[in-house]
C-alpha positions in Angstrom: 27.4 5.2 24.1 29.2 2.9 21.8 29.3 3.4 18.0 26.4 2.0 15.6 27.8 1.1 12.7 25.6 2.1 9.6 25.6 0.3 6.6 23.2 0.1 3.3 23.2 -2.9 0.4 20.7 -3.8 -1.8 17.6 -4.7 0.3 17.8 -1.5 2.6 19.3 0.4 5.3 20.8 -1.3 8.5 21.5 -0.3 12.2 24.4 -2.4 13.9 23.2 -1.6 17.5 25.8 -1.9 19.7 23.4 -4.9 21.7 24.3 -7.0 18.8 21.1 -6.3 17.9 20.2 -4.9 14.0 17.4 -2.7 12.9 17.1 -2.6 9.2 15.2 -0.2 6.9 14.3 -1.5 3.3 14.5 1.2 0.6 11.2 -0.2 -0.4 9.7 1.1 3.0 11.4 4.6 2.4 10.4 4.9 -0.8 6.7 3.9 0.1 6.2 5.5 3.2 8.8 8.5 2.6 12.1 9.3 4.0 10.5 12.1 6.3 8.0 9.4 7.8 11.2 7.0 8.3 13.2 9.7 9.5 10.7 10.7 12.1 10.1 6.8 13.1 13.6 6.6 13.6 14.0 9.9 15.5 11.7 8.0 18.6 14.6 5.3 19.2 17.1 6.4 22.0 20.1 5.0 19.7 19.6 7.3 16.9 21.8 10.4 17.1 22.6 13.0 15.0 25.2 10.8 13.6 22.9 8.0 13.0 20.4 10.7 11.2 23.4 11.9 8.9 24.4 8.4 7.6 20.7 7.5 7.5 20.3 11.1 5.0 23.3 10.6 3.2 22.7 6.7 2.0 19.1 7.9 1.3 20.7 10.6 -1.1 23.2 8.3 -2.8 20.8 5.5 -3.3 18.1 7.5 -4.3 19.4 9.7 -5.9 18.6 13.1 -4.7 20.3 16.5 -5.1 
């Protein structure tokens, strides 16, 4: 499968989807609902991989915060 470019900015998290397609996640949904909840939603879609996961955790950690 292609490569999904990841990206964040100031409104949230988005999914470049190789159909031209985008799938964006605002940090105000993570930070209401939680990043396991998000994580799990996510975890459903075929297109999210393990590398998908690990750019989704690490621009959750940077823009949150967390160590």
């Amino acid at each position: 499968m292609k490569y999904k470019e990841v990206t964040a900015d100031t409104y949230g998290i988005t999914f470049n989807l190789p159909s031209s397609h985008k799938y964006t996640v605002g940090w105000w949904q993570i930070e209401q609902d939680g990043f396991s909840k998000w994580h799990d939603h996510l975890r459903e879609k075929t297109w999210f991989t393990d590398v998908e996961s690990r750019k989704f955790t690490d621009l959750c950690i940077e823009h949150f915060n967390w160590n």
